[in-house]
C-alpha positions as CSV (number, residue, x, y, z in Angstrom):
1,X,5.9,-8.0,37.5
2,X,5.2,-8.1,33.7
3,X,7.0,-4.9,32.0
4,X,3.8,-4.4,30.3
5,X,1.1,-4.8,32.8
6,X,-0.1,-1.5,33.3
7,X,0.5,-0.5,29.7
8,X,-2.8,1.7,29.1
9,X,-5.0,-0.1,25.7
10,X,-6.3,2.5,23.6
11,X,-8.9,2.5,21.4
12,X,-8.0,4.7,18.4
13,X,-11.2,6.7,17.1
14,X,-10.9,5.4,13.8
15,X,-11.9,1.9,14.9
16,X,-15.6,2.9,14.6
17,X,-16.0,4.3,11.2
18,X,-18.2,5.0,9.8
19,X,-19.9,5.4,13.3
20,X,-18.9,8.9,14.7
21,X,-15.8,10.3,16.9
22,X,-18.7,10.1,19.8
23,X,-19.5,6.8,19.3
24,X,-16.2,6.0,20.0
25,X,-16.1,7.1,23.3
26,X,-19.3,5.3,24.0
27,X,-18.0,1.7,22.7
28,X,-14.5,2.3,24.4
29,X,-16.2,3.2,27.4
30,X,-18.8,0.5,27.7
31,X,-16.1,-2.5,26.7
32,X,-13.4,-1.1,29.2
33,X,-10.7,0.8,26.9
34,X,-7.8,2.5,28.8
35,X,-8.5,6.0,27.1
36,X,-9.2,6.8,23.3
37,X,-6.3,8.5,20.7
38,X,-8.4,11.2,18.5
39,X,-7.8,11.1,14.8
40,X,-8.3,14.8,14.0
41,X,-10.5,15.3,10.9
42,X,-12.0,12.1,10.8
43,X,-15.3,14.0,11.0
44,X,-16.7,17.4,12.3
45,X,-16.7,16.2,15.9
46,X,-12.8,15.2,15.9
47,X,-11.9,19.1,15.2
48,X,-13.6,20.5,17.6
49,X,-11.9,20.2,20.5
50,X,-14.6,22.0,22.9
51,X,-16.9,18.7,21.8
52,X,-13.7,15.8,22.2
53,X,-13.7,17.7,25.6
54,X,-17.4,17.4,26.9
55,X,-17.2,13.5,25.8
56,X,-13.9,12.9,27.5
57,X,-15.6,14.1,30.5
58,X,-19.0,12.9,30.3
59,X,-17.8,9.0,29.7
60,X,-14.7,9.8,32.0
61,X,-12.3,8.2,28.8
62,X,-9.4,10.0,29.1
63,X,-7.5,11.3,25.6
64,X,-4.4,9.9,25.6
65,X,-2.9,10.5,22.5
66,X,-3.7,12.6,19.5
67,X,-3.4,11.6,15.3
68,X,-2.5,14.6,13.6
69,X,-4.3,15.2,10.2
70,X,-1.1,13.6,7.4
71,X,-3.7,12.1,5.6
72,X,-4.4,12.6,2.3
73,X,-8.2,13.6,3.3
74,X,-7.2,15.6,5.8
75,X,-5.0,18.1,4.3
76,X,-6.8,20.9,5.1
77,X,-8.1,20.7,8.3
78,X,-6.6,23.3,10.4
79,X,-5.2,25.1,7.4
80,X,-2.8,24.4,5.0
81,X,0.3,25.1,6.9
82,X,1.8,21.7,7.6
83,X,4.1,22.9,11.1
84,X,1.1,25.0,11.9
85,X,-1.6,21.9,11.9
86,X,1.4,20.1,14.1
87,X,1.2,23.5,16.3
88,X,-2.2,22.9,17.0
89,X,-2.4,19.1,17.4
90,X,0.2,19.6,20.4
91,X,-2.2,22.5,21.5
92,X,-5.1,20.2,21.7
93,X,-3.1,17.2,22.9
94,X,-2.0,19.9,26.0
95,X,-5.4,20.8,26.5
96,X,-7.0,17.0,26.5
97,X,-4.1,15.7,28.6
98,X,-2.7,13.5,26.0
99,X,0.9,12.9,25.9
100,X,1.6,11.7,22.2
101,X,0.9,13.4,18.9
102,X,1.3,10.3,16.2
103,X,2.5,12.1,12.7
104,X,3.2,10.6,9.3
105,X,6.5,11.4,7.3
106,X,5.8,14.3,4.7
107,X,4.3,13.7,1.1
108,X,6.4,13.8,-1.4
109,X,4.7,16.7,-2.9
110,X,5.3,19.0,0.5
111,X,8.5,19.2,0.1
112,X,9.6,22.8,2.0
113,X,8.3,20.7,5.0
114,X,9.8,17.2,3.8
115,X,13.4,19.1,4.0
116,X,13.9,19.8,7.8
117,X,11.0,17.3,9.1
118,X,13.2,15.7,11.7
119,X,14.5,18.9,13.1
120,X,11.1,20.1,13.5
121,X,9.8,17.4,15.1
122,X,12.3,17.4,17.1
123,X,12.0,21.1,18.3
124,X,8.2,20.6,18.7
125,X,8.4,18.0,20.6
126,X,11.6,19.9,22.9
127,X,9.2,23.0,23.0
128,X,5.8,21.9,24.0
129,X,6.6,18.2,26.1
130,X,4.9,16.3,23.7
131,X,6.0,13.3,21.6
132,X,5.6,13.4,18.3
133,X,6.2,9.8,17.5
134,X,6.6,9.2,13.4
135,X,4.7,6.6,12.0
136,X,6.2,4.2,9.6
137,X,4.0,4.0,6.4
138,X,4.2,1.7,3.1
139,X,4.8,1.8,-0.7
140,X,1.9,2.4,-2.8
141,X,1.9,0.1,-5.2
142,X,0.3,0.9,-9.1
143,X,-0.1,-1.1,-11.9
144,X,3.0,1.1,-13.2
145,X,4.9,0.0,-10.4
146,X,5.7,1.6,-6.8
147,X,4.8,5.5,-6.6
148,X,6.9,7.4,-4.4
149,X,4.7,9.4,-2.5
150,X,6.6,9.8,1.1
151,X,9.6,12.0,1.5
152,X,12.7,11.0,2.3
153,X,10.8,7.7,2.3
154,X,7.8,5.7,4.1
155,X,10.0,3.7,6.2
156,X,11.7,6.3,8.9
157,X,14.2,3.2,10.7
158,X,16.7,4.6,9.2
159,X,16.6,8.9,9.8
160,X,17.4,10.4,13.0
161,X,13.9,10.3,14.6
162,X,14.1,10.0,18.3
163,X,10.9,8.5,18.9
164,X,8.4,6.0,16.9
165,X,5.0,4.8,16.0
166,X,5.4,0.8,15.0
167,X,2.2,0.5,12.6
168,X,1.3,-4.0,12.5
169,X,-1.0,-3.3,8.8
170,X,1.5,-0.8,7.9
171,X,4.2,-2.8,8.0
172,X,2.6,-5.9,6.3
173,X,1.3,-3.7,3.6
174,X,5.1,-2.9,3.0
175,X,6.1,-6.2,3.4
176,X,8.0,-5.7,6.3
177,X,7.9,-7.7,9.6
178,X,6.9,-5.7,12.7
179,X,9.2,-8.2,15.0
180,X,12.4,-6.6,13.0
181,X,11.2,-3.1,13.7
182,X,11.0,-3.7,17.0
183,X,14.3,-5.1,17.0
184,X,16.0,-2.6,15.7
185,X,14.2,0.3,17.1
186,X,14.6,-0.3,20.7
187,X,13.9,2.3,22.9
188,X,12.7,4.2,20.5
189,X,9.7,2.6,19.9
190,X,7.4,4.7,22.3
191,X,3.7,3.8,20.6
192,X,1.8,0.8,19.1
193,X,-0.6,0.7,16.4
194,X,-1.8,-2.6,17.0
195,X,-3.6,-4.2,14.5
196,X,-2.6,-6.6,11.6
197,X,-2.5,-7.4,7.6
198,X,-1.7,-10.0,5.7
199,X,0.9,-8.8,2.9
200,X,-2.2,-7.2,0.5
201,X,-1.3,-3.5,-1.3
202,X,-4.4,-2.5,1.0
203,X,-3.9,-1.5,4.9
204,X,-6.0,-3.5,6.2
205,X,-6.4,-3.2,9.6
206,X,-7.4,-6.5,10.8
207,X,-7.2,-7.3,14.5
208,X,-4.3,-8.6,15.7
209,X,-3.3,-12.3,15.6
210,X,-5.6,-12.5,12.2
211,X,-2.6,-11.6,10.1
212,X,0.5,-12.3,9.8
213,X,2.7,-9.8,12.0
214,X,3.1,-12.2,14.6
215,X,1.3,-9.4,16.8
216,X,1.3,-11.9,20.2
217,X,5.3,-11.5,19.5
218,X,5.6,-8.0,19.3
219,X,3.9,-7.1,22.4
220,X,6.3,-9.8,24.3
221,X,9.7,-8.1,22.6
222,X,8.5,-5.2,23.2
223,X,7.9,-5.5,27.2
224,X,12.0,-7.2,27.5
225,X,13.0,-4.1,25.7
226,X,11.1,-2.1,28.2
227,X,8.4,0.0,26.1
228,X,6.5,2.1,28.2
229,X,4.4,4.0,25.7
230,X,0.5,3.1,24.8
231,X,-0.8,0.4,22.8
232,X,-3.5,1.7,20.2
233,X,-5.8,-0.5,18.6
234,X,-6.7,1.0,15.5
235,X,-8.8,-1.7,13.7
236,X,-10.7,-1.7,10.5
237,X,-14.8,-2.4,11.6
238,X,-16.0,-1.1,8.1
239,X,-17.7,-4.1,7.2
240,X,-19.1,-5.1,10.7
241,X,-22.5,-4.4,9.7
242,X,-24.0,-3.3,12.8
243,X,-22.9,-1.7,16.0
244,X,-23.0,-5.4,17.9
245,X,-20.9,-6.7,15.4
246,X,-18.7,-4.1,15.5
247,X,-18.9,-4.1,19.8
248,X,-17.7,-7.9,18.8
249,X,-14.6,-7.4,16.9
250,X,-13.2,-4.2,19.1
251,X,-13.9,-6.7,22.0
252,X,-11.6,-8.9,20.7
253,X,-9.1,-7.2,20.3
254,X,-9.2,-5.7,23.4
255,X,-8.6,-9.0,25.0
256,X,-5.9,-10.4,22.4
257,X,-4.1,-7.1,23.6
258,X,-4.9,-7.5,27.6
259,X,-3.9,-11.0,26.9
260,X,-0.6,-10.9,25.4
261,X,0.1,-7.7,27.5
262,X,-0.4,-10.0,30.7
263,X,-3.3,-8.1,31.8
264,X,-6.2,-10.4,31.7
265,X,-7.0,-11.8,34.5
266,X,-8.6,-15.4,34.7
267,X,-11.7,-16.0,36.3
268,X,-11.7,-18.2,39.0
269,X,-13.5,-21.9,37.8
């Protein structure tokens, strides 16, 4: 049996913007999504957990994993206490029945936090059962040249993390290839961000197999190497135009994933 063939496919909540945190359980629900990961913050609904809770329930789409608020928008959305905004995104992950908390290395700037990251992390995810999987990120590149804005650094291959989001546009925006980070992650890959870029400074987002992250590729190493975790299609629908169009594109990339996961199954001719 196909290592990956009951690997749940996950609609991130982000997928939808500018539509709402509720219309993403309505889309992932009506094109047959495993479950949904909740990007706190995104707007009022994704903070409330009493309201993530009634639609989780109402379109029976369970939560499986949880974004915690790294991004620069988000920074104070359940205070300003970096550990304590981790705190609480376990908490609501606990309470949602998600099993992952996906987490961005520090900022640069928050550096108290920056200096014993991997330790916490590591305790937090010890102390509660959750896995905080670290997300590699990118350079940001200026007309001045690269701004260093993670700390110790965007990439986190190379610091003791035990376990790890592989991010497709993330990695193209850094100009890194997504089949070497599965490589030499191994078992420590545990979740999939799977979408898709093509080398711009932007993260773009595109669905998978329109970029050039040889997405099909990863998803087949992955399986020999025995990943268990949840893929998470986090796609950029911004310009979609409509909700149809938008129904279109999150379609698709529902079946490239099913597809190269060895989950679709072909209709008889």
């Amino acid at each position: 049996m196909n290592a990956l063939a009951t690997t749940p496919v996950v609609l991130s909540t982000t997928s939808v913007y500018p539509e709402s945190t509720a219309s993403a359980f309505e889309v992932a629900s009506s094109l047959g999504y495993d479950g949904i990961e909740l990007m706190i913050g995104i707007d009022p609904v994704a903070v409330d957990i009493d309201a993530v809770e009634k639609l989780r329930d109402y379109h029976e789409m369970p939560v499986t994993s949880i974004h915690a608020p790294c991004l620069l928008v988000t920074q104070r959305v359940w205070g300003s206490d970096h550990w304590e905004r981790l705190v609480r995104s376990a908490e609501a992950a606990k309470r949602l029945g998600a099993t992952v908390v996906v987490v961005h290395p520090p900022f640069r700037w928050q550096s108290s936090y920056a200096g014993n990251f991997v330790e916490g992390v590591r305790a937090l995810t010890e102390d509660t059962g959750i896995l905080f999987c670290i997300e590699n990120m990118y350079p940001w590149r200026t007309p001045a040249g690269e701004l260093k804005a993670y700390s110790p650094h965007w990439d986190p291959t190379d610091f003791d993390h035990d376990h790890l989001t592989l991010d497709l546009s993330h990695a193209s925006t850094a100009r890194m290839s997504s089949v070497d980070y599965v490589r030499s992650w191994g078992d420590r890959l545990r979740h999939i961000h799977l979408t898709d870029g093509t080398g711009s400074f932007k993260d773009e987002h595109l669905i998978p197999g329109h970029g050039d992250q040889q997405a099909a590729e990863v998803l087949r190493l992955a399986g020999e190497n025995g990943f268990d975790g949840q893929v998470v299609l986090e796609i950029n629908s911004r310009s979609a135009g409509s909700r149809a169009n938008r129904e279109a594109q999150l379609a698709e990339a529902l079946d490239f994933a099913r597809t190269h996961l060895g989950q679709r199954v072909e209709q008889p001719s």
